[in-house]
Rosetta silent file (secondary structure, phi, psi, omega in degrees, C-alpha in Angstrom):
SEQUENCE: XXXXXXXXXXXXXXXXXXXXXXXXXXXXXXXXXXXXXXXXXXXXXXXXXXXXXXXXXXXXXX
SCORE:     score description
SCORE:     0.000 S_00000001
   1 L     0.000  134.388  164.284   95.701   28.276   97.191 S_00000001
   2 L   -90.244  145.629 -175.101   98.920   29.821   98.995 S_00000001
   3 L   -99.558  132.113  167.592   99.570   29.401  102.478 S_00000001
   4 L  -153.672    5.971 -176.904  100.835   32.866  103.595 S_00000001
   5 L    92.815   -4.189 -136.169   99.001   32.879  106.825 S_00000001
   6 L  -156.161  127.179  176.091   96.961   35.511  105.732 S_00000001
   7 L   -92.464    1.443 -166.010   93.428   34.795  104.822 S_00000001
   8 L   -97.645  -17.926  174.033   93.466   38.064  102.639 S_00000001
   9 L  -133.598   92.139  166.395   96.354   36.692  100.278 S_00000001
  10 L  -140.224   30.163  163.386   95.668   33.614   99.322 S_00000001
  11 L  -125.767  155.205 -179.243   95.984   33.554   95.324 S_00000001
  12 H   -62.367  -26.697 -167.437   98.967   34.395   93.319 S_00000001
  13 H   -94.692   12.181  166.086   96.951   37.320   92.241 S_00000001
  14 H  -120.044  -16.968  127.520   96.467   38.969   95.465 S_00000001
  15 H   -25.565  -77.924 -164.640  100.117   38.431   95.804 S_00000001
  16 H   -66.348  -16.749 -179.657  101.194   40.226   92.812 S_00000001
  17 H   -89.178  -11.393  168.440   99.027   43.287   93.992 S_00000001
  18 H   -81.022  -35.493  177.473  100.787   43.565   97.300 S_00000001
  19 H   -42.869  -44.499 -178.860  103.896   43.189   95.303 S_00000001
  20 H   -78.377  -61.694 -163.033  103.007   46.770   93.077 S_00000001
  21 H   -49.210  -30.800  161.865  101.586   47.750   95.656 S_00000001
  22 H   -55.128  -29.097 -172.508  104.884   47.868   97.635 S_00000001
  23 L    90.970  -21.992 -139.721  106.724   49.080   94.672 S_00000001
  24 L   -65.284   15.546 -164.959  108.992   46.124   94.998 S_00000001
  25 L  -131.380   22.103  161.117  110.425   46.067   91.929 S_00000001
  26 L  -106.727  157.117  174.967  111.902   49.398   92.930 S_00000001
  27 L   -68.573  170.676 -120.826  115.513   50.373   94.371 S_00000001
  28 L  -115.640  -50.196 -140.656  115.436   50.880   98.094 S_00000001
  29 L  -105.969  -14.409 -177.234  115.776   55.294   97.157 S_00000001
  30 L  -103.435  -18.666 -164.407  112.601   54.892   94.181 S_00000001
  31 H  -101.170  -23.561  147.276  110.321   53.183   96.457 S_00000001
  32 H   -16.773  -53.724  170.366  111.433   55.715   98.835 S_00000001
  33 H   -73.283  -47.735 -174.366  110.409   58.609   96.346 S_00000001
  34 H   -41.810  -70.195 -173.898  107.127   56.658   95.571 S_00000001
  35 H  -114.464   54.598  172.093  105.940   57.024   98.739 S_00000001
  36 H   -79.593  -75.934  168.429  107.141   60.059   99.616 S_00000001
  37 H   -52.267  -53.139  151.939  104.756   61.426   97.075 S_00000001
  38 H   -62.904  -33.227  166.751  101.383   59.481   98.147 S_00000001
  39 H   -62.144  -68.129  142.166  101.857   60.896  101.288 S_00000001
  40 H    12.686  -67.477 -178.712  102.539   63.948   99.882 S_00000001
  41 H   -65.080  -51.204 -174.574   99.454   63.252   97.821 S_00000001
  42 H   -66.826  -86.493  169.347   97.622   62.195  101.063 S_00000001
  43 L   -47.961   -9.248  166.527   98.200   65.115  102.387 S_00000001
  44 L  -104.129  -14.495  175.757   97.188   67.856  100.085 S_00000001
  45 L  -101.606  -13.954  141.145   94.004   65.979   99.636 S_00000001
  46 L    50.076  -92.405 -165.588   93.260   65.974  103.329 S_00000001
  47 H   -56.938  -37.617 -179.055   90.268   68.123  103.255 S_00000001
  48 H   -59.559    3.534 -146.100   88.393   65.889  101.062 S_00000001
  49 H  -125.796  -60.348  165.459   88.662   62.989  102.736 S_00000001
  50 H   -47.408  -26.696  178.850   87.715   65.290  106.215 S_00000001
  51 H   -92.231  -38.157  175.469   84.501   66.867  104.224 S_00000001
  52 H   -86.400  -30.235  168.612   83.138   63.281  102.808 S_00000001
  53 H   -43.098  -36.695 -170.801   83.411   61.741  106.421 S_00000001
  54 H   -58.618  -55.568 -152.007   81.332   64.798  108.057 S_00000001
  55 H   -51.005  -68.345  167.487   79.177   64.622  105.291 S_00000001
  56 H   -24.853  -61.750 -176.657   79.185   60.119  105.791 S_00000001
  57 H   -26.026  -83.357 -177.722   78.914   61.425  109.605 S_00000001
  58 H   -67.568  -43.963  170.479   75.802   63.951  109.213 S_00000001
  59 H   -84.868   22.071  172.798   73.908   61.757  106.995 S_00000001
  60 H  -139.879   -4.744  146.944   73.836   58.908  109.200 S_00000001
  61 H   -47.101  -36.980 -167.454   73.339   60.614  111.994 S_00000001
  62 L  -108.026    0.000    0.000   69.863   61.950  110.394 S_00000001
């Protein structure tokens, strides 16, 4: 087990997935670019994400 303070990372292998996930094995101006593009990404996909909540919403409502 790693002590990181964090009960959500506490294997090397929940480690290495914040690591990609960060990009961190990118330059300062690529990880930049990365996530430039999921937002990007994020943002053109929007509506779906606004259409399965109502939907989440409306069926739990009923």
């Amino acid at each position: 087990m790693i002590s990181t303070g964090l009960p959500e990372l506490s294997s090397e292998k929940d480690l290495q997935f914040l690591r990609e996930t960060l990009v961190m094995d990118l330059s300062e101006d690529k990880a930049l670019e990365h996530f430039q593009r999921k937002f990007d990404e994020a943002l053109k996909n929007r509506w779906n994400t606004t259409f399965q909540w109502a939907i989440h919403n409306n069926n739990r409502n009923n």
